[in-house]
N, C-alpha and C positions, 0 to 999 in steps of 0.2 A: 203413239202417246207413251210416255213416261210418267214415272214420279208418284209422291204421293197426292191425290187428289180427297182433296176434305171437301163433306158436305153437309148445308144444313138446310132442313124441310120442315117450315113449321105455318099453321096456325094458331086458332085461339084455343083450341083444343088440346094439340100434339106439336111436340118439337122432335125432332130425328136429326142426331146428331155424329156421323162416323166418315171413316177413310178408308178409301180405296188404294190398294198400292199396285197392287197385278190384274190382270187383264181381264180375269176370272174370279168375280164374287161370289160366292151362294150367300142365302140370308135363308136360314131352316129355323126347325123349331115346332113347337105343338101351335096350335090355332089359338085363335084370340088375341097374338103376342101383339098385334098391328102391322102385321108385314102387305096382309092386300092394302090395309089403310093408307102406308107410307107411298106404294101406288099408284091408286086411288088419288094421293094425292096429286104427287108428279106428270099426273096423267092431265088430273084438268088444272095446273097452271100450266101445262103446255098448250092447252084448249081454250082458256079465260083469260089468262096472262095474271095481270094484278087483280081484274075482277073476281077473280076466284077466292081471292081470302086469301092466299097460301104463298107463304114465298119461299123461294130456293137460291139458297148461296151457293155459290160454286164457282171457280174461274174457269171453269168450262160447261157447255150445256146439257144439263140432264134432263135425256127424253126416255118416255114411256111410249112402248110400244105396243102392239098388239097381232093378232095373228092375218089380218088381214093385209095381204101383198106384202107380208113382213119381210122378204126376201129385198124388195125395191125402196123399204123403206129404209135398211139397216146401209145398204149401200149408197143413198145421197148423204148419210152420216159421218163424219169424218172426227178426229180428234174430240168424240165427244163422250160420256158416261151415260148408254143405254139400259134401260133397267126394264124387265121382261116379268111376267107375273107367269104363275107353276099353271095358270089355267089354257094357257100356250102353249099346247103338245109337243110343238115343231124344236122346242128346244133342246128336246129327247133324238131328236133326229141326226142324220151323216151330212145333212144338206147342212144345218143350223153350225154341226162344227167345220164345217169348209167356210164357210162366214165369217166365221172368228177366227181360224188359223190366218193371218196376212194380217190383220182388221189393227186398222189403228183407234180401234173405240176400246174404253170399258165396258164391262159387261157386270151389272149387278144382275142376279135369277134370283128371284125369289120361288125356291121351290125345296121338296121333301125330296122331287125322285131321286132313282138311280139315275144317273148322269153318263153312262158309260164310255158316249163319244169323248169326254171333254176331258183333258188333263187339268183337271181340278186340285189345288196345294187343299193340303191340310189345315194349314196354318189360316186359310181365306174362308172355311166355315162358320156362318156366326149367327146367333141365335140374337134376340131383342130382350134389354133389360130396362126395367123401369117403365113408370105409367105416361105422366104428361110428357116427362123429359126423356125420350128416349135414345140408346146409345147398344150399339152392335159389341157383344162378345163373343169371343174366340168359342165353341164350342166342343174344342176338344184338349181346354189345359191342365183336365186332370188325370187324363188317361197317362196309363204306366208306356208313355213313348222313349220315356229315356230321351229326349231331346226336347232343349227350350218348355221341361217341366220341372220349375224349383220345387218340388213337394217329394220330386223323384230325385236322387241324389247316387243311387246304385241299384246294380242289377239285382232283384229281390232271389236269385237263386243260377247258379250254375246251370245253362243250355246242355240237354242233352240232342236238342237240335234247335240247323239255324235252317229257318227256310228264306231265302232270297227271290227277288220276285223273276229275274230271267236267269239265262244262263252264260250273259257276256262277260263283260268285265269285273262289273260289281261280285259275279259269283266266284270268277276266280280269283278274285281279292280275297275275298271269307273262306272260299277253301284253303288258300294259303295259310292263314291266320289262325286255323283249325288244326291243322293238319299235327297229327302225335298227338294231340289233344284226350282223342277220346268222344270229339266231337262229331255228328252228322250235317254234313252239309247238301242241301235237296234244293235245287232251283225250281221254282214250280211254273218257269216257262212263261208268264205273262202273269201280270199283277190281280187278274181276274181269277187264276186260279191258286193263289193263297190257301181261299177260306179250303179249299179239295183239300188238298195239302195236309193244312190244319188238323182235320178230322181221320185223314188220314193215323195222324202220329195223336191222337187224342189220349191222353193218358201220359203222356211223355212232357218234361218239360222244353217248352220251343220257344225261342226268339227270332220274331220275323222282323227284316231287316228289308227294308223297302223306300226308294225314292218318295219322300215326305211333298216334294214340290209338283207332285204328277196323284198322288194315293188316296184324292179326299172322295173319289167315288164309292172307294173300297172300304173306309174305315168305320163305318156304323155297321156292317156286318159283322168287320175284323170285333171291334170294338163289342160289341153285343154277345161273341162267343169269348173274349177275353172276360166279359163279366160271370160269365158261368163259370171259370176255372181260371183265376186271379192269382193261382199260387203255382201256375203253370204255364202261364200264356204273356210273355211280355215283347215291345213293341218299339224298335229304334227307325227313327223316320229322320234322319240327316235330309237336308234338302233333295241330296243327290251322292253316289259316291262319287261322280267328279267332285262338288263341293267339297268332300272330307279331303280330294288331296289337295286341293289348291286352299283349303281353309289351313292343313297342317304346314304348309309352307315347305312343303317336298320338293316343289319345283319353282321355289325360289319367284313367283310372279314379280315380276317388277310393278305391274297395277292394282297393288293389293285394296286399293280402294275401289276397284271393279267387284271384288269378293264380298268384302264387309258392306259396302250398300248397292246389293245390284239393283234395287227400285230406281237408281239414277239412272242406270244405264240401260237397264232390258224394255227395248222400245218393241210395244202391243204387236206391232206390225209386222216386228222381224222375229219373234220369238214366243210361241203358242204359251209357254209355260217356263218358269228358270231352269227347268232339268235341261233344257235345250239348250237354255244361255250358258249352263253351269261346262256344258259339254263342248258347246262352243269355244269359251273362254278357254278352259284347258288343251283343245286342240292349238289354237292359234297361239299360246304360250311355248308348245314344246314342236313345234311343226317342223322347226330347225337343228333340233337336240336330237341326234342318233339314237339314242339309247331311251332316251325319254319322250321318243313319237309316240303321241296316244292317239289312238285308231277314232276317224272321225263314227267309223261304225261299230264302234267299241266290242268288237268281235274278239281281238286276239290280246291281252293286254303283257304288253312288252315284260320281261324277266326283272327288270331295272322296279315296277312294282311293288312286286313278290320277294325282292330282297330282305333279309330280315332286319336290314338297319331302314329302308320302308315303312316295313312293317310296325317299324318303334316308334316310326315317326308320327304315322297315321293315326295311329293308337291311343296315342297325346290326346288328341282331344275327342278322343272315344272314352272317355273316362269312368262315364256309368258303366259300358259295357266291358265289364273285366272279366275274361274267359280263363 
């Protein structure tokens, strides 16, 4: 499944009104907002149909599930938007994300927890606003991410460190980019160890620089020590660094409308999350270019990079972050 998928769930009571576009929803938040209600609902017009009061618009079918046999229920599912309540453990599980990796369903989760298995976007966190009428928002667009936040417009202070979330590509790009600077640059090896990291260099001003389409398990921890120290802790979450080079136009894509709207293209089944599509798409762009082969296992990344007319390039539309 592809695309944006809009939906509306109402009775005489509540109306719920939002869009799915990747594969992977969360719907957080404090309690009361009506997230089991929305549910709740979905649950018994799958049970009553119209006798329930409740109806659901959608050009695809939205089912509520539950934790019984959930495993044989998600598989007779197919191109459909299944919506799963936080009170369903199994969703914390290694089993639950081998389900979803392949899965041509949507997946709305309404839940608080950490999510660890699941490469969760940042950008797909959303909190409930409003009483009768209600309508899903972004729950992280005021954080100082330096990306897709108009209220952030520049880096509030010079990095004396960047910590990067591994140590492939993405890190030897920001070491490049650093390097004579005066800058630290620290991979912290996996996205989970960040917040180490973090605490590590406390006292120091750091910008962590992390895959935004993969990072929304991590960011209310990130987020919550950024608010203790807000004049030292800021936050650049680009989709992906594949994204920043096929976004700056470095390698010349002939499918630039694979870039600007991958919701068309990144179908549920072939792609867990867009950091995979992002990586995708730039492999299969330069597969055939000597110099500009990008490593499907983003282990070594080519000289051609690290160039410093590259580096000019990439940098474009790295704007906030001026080192």
């Amino acid at each position: 499944m592809n695309g944006i998928v809009s939906v509306t769930v109402k009775d005489i009571r509540n109306a719920y009104n939002f869009q799915l576009k990747r594969n992977i929803t969360i719907l957080s938040g404090e309690s009361g907002r009506g997230k089991t209600t929305l549910y709740d609902m979905i649950y018994d017009y799958n049970r009553y149909g119209k006798e329930s009061g409740i109806k659901v618009v959608c050009d695809r079918d939205v089912i509520a599930i539950d934790g019984n046999e959930w495993q044989e229920k998600i598989d007779k599912i197919k191109n459909s938007v299944i919506v799963i309540d936080e009170d369903n453990s199994f969703i914390r599980s290694k089993d639950f994300a081998k389900i979803v990796d392949g899965n041509s369903d949507y997946f709305l989760l309404i839940t608080r927890a950490y999510l660890s298995t699941l490469p969760v976007s940042v950008d797909e966190i959303y909190e409930i606003s409003g009483n009768k009428n209600k309508k899903f928002i972004p729950a992280y667009t005021a954080v100082n991410r330096m990306y897709n936040d108009p209220k952030q417009s520049a880096l509030p202070f010079r990095p004396e460190v960047i910590i990067t979330e591994d140590s492939k590509s993405g890190y030897q790009f920001f070491s490049a980019l650093t390097s004579g600077k005066g800058i630290e640059c620290i991979s912290a090896n996996g996205k989970s160890n960040i917040i180490k990291k973090l605490l590590e260099n406390r006292g120091r001003k750091v910008l962590i620089i992390a895959d935004g389409a993969a990072f929304g398990t991590e960011i209310r921890e990130i987020v919550q020590t950024q608010n203790m120290s807000p004049n030292n802790i800021a936050i650049f979450l680009p989709e992906s660094f594949e994204w920043l080079i096929l976004k700056s136009g470095l390698v010349n894509d002939p499918e630039w409308e694979k870039v600007i709207h991958p919701e068309k293209y990144v179908y549920s089944e072939k792609f867990i999350s867009w950091e995979r599509y992002f990586t995708y798409l730039l492999v299969d762009v330069t597969k055939d270019r000597e110099f500009q082969r990008y490593p499907s296992t983003k282990s070594e990344l080519p000289e051609f990079y690290t160039h410093d007319n590259s580096i000019k390039k990439i940098r474009k539309i790295m704007s906030e972050v001026d080192i």
